[in-house]
N, C-alpha and C positions, 0 to 999 in steps of 0.2 A: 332816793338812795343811790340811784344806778348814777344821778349827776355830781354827787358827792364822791362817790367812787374815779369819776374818769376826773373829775377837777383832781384829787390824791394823784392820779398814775399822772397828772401834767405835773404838777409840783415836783415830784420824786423825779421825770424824768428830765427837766430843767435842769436839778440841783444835779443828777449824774453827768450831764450835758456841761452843768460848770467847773464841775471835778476834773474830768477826763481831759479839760482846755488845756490846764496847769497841771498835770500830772506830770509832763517831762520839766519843767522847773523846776519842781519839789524836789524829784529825782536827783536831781543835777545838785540844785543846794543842799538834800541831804549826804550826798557823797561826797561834795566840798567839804562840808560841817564835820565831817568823818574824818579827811585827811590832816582838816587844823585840829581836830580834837588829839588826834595822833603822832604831829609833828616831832615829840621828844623822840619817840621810839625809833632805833637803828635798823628800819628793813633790808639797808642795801648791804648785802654782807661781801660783793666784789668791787670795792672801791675802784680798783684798777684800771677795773675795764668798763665802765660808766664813763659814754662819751657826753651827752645831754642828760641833765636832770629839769624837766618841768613840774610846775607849784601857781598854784595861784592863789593870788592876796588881796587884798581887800584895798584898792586907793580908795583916800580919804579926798577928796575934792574941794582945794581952798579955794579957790576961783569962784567970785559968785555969778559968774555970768553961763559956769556951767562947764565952759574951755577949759581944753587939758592941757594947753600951752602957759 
C-alpha cells in the first residue's frame, strides 16, 4: 500500500512539474486571446496624445523552408 501511495505522490508531482513548465505560455497566449477577442472595442478614449500603439498578430508563414524573408 505504502508503494502505491509514493508511486501516486511521483505521478502527481510530475504532472505539477509539467504544468508549472508552461504556465508563463498559457499566460501570455491567454492575454493575447483576450486582446484579439476585444479588438472591436474603443479603449483609447485620448486619441491625441497616443504617441505608439503596440498589438500583436498572428503571421501566417508561406515560405516552406520556415524563412521569414
Amino acid at each position: 500500500m505504502i508503494h502505491l501511495l509514493n508511486f501516486l505522490i511521483a505521478i502527481m508531482g510530475q504532472t505539477f512539474s509539467d504544468n508549472n513548465d508552461v504556465k508563463d505560455k498559457d499566460t501570455l497566449r491567454s492575454h493575447l486571446r483576450f486582446v484579439l477577442s476585444n479588438w472591436w472595442m474603443d479603449p483609447i478614449k485620448d486619441k491625441e496624445r497616443t504617441q505608439y500603439l503596440i498589438t500583436a498578430f498572428l503571421k501566417e508563414n508561406d515560405d516552406e523552408d520556415g524563412s521569414d524573408i
